[in-house]
N, C-alpha and C positions, 0 to 999 in steps of 0.2 A: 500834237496830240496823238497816242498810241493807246487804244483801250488794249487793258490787262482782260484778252478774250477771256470769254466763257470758251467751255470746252462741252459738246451738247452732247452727255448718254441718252443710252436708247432704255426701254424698260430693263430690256436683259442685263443692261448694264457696259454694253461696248461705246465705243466711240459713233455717234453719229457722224461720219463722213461728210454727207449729202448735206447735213445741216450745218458745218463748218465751214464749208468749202462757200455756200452761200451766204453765212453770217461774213465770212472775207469780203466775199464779193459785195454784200449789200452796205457794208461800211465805208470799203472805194468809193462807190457813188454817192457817199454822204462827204465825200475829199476827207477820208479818215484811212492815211499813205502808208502808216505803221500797225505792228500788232504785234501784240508779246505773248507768247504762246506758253503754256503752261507753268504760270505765272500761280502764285496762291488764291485770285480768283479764277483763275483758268483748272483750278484743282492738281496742279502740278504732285504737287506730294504722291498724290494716288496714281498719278499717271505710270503705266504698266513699261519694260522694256520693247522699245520699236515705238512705240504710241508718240513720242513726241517727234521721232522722227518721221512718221505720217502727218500728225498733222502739221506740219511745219511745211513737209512738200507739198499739201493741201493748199497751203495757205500763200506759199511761190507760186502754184501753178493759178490759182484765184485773183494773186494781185502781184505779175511778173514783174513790176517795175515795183512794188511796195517793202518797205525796210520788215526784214521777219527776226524779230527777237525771240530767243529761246530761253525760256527758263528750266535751271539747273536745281534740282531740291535732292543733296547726291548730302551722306555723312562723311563718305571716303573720298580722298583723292580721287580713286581709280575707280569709282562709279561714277564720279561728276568728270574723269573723261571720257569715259562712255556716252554719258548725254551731249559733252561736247561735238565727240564726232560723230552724232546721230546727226547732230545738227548742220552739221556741216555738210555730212553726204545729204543730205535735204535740199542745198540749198540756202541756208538761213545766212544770216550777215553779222550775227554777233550773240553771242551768250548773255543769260543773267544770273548769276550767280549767286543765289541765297546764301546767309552765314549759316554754318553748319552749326545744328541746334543740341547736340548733349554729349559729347567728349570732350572737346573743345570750347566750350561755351566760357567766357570769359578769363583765358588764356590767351592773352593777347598774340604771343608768341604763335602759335599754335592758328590762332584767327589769320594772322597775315598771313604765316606758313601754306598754310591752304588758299589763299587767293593765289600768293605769288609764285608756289608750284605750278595753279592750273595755268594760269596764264603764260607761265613756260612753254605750256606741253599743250595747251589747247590748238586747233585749228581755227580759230574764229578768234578775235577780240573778245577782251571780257570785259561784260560792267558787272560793279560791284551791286550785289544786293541786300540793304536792311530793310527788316518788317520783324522789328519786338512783338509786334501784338502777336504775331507766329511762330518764331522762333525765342523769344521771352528774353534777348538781350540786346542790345544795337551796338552795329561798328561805332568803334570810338573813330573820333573823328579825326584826332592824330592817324590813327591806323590807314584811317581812307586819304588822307593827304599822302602820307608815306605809299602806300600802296599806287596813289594817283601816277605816280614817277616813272611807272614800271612800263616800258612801253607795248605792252599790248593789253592791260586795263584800259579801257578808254572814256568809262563815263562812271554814272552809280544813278540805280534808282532808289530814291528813302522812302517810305512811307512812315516814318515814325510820327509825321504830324509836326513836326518843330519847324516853322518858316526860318527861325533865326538861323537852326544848323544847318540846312540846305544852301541858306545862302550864304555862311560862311563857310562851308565845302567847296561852292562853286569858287571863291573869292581868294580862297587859298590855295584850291589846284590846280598846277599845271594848266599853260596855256592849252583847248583844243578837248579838257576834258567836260565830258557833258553830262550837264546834273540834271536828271528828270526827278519830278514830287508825285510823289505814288499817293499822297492825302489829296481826297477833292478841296476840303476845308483849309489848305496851306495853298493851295494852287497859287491865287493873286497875289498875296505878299512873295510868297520864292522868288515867282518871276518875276516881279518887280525887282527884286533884286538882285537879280542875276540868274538865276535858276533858268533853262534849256528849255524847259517843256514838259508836259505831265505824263504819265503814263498812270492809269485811275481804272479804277472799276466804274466810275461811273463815265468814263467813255463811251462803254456798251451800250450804256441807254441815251446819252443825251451829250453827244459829242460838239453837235455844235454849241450846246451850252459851254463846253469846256474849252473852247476854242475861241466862244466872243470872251471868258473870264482873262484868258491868256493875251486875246489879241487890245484886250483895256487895259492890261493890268501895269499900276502906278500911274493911271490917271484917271482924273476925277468922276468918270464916266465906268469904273472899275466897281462901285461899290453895290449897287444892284444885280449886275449878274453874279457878281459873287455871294450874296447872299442867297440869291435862287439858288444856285447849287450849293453852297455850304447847308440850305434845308434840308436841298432834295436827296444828296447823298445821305445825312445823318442819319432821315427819317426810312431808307432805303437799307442800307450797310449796316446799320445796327445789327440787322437782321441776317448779314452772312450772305454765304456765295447763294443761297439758293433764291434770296429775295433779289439778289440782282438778276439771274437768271428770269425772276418772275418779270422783273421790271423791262429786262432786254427784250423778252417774249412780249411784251405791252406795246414794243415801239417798233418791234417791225423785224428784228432776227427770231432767230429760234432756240429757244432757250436749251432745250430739252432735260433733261433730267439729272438729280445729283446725284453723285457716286459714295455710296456707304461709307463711312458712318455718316454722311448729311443727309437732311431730312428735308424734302419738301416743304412750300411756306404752309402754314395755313389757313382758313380764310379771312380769319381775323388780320393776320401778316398782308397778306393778299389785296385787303380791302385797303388798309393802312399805303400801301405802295402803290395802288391808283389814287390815292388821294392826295398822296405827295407828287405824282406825276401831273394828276390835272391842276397839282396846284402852281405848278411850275411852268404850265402851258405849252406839255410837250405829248399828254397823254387827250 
């Protein structure tokens, strides 16, 4: 289990430090060993030049033994290996690598092109990254087999929600590559089928929920935590990075605030996400 951190601004709009550094640290002692840093609930896209190379070192020096994944939200080559090797002088142990969202955008050519460039020329290992709902197309899954081959791609996170394609990605690539499910609502089926392990926004708030769905899953003792969370995210995530941030804030990290153009929940949002929390019995 690796939560897709939150990334905590201050009112001014910076990076809260102080509150990242401990949101690492307070997830360690919940045995939560990984964390993916500027990830699309981590607010990658917005994250500024040097930003993700702070908090990356933030996040080594918080949790010295814990896996630090860096997420890449780059349209060029030669800006996503800039994020590369922020990450690397950081510290980190492997990149995430978002599909680049409007020049390229289903040009298959052009899609692989760009993985199997960075992964040339990166410092770190690359996992592949799809999320439709953000970038509005997904790796085909020919492309992610193909691409799997390449020996320093070494995983892929999907969150597109398909249990079936997850686990036939996992089934079809290359021995040793590792397929994380970025949907809290696919978690039990992937893994049951082969799928690695999750990397979720709803890590932030209720990991160990994500971690008994994982440690049941495909047996018959799987199908009530998985419904707890298949609620608790729906009723949570519908609502965007700022209602997870509300909900992380509820359970014990520090949310702090989202970076323009996101908006704050409101109370109504707010009410609605303690009431998925207590109904899950974590708030």
């Amino acid at each position: 289990v690796m939560p897709a951190i939150i990334t905590p601004f201050t009112d001014s709009g910076s990076i809260d430090r102080d509150a990242h550094r401990a949101n690492v640290a307070e997830l360690w002692e919940r045995e939560v060993f990984g964390v993916v840093i500027g990830g699309s609930n981590g607010e990658g896209p917005y994250l500024e030049p040097g930003e993700r190379k702070m908090l990356a070192s933030d996040a080594r020096h918080a949790s010295p033994d814990g896996f630090v994944l860096v997420g890449i939200a780059a349209e060029s080559l030669r800006l996503a290996l800039q994020m590369a090797h922020e990450a690397a002088e950081a510290g980190a142990d492997a990149v995430l690598a978002m599909t680049p969202t409007t020049l390229v955008r289903h040009r298959v050519d052009l899609e692989e092109g760009f993985f199997s460039d960075l992964a040339d020329a990166s410092p770190l290992p690359v996992f592949l990254y799809s999320v439709p709902r953000v970038t509005a197309y997904e790796l085909a899954m020919d492309s992610v087999v193909r691409l799997a081959s390449h020996p320093n791609i070494v995983g892929m996170k999907d969150s597109g929600g398909d249990a079936v394609r997850c686990v036939t990605i996992a089934q079809s690539a290359p021995a040793g590559f590792v397929m994380f499910i970025g949907a809290s609502g696919a978690v039990a089926q992937s893994v049951a089928g082969g799928a690695h392990g999750a990397v979720t926004a709803s890590a932030n708030y209720a990991p160990q929920l994500v971690a008994e769905v994982i440690g049941v899953a495909g047996t018959p003792a799987a199908n009530e935590p998985h419904e707890r969370l298949l609620n608790l995210s729906g009723a949570i995530e519908r609502h965007g990075v700022a209602a997870v941030k509300y909900a992380a804030t509820r359970t014990g990290l520090r949310g702090g605030k989202v970076r323009r153009p996101l908006r704050e929940v409101s109370d109504s949002v707010a009410a609605e996400v303690d009431a998925a929390l207590a109904a899950a019995g974590i708030l």
